[in-house]
Every structure is written in structure tokens, then in C-alpha cells.
N, C-alpha and C positions, 0 to 999 in steps of 0.2 A: 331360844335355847342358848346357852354359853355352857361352854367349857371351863375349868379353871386346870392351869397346869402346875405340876410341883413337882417337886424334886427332894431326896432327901439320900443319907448316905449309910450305908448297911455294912456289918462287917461280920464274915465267915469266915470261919479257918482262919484271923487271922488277918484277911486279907479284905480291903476296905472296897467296896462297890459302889454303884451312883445309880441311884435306882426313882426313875418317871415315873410316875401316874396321872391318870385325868379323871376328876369328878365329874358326871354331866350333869349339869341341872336345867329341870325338862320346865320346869315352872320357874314365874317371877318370883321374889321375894314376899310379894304383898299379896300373892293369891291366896285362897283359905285351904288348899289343897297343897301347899306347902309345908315342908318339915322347919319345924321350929328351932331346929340343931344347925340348918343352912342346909349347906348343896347337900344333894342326893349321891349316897354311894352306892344304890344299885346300880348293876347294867340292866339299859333295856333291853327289852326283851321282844324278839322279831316271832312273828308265826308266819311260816308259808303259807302260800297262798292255795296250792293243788293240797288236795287230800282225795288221790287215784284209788286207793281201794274204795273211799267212799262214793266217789264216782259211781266206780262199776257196780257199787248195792245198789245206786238209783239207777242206773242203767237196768239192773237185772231186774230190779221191780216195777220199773216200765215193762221190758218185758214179759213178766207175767202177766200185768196185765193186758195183754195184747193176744198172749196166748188165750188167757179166760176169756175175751170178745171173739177169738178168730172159733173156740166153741161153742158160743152158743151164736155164731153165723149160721155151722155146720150142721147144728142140732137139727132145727124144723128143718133144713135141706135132709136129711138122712130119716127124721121120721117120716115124710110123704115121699119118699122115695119107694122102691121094694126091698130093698134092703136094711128092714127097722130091726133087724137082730145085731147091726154092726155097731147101734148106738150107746150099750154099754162098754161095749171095746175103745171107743173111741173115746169117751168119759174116760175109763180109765186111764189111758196113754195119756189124757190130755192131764189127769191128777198126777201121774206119776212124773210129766214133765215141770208141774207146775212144783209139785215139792222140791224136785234136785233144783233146782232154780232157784227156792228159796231159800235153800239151806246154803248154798253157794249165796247168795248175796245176804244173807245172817253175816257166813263169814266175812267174806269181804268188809260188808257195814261193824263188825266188830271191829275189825282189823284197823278200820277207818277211826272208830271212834276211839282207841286205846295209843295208835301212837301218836304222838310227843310232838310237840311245833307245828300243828295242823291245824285247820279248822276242821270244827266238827258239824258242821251242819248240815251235810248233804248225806253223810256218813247217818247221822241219827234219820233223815229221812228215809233213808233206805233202807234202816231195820226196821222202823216202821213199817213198810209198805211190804217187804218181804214175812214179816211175824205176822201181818196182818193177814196176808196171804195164806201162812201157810197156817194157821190157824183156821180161816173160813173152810180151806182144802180140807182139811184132816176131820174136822166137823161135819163136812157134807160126806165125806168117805164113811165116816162111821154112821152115819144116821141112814144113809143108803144101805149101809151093811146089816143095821136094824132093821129098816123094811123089807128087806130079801128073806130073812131069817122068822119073821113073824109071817 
């Protein structure tokens, strides 16, 4: 990489100034990926490395899915038990936890994927696995709710 430096003289109001810049050029000259005008007058351009909200969409759709396993642990423990009336109670709570969770980590993974100098890759994984979730949920909610009804 080289730099080239220059200088040149400005004048406002009247009154004359001295004013720097630097070109970087990130390429040789002889690369095919160079501008045919010479050096590059963009600045590069840095992405951070943490993207925290997207983080916590893959956290929270770890999460879920850990909650969805620790149910159906609890399932055949709670049907041969004597108490198999507690088993749609416990379905439910277990649905209604798994949606606020997804919808909290939707947001988060949006949030992840929409701001600015970040990467997005964990952030898209995590609405993935949160929309994935909360789809299967809401699916199995309402087809149970069909079978109840019929």
C-alpha cells in the first residue's frame, strides 16, 4: 500500500489557506483490479468486528432450542407419571416461553442486521433460527388447537 501526499492552496474570505490530503492506493499499478485514472480517492472502509445485538439473536435461539429439548425431556416423564393432566399446561408455558424468546431475539437479530459497520452474519443466523422457531411454535399451537376443537 503507499500513500501519496499533496498539498495545495485554498482561498476563503479572501484569505489564503494550505490545505493536505492523502490518496491511499490499496493496489499496484499493474494489478487488473486497479483504476485506470491512478490512485484510489476512496477511504477505506473498516467494519467492526462485534455485532452484540446479533450476538444475543444466536444466543436467544440457542436458547430456544434448549428450552424445546428440556420439553420434550419432561414430556414422557409427566405422561407415566400420575399426573398426565399437567401435560398441556406445561406445553403451553413451554410455547408461550418459546415465542417471547423468539420474538426478542427477531428483534435483537434485526437490530443486528440493520446497523451500519458491522458484520452480519451471526445477526442473520439468529433470525433464522428465532423465525424458524417461532414459526414451527405457532404451527404446532394452532394445529393442536384444531385437534382440541374437532
Amino acid at each position: 500500500m503507499t500513500v501519496a501526499r499533496a498539498s495545495t492552496r485554498a482561498k476563503c474570505y479572501g484569505r489564503s489557506f494550505a490545505i493536505q490530503y492523502e490518496d491511499i492506493v490499496t493496489s499496484s499499478p499493474n494489478s487488473p483490479d486497479s483504476s485506470p485514472h491512478g490512485a484510489s480517492t476512496t477511504a477505506p472502509h473498516f467494519e467492526s468486528k462485534h455485532n452484540t445485538p446479533g450476538r444475543i439473536s444466536l444466543i436467544v435461539g440457542v436458547v430456544i432450542m434448549l428450552v424445546g429439548a428440556l420439553f420434550i425431556v419432561v414430556q414422557p416423564l409427566v405422561l407415566f407419571s400420575d399426573s398426565r393432566e399437567l401435560l398441556p399446561v406445561i406445553g403451553l408455558i413451554s410455547a408461550i416461553t418459546q415465542i417471547g424468546l423468539a420474538l426478542v431475539g427477531l428483534a435483537f437479530g434485526i437490530i443486528g442486521a440493520v446497523s451500519r459497520d458491522t458484520r452480519k452474519l451471526t445477526a442473520g443466523i439468529g433470525i433464522g433460527i428465532c423465525a424458524s422457531a417461532l414459526f414451527s411454535i405457532v404451527v404446532s399451537l394452532l394445529s393442536s388447537a384444531l385437534l382440541y376443537t374437532l
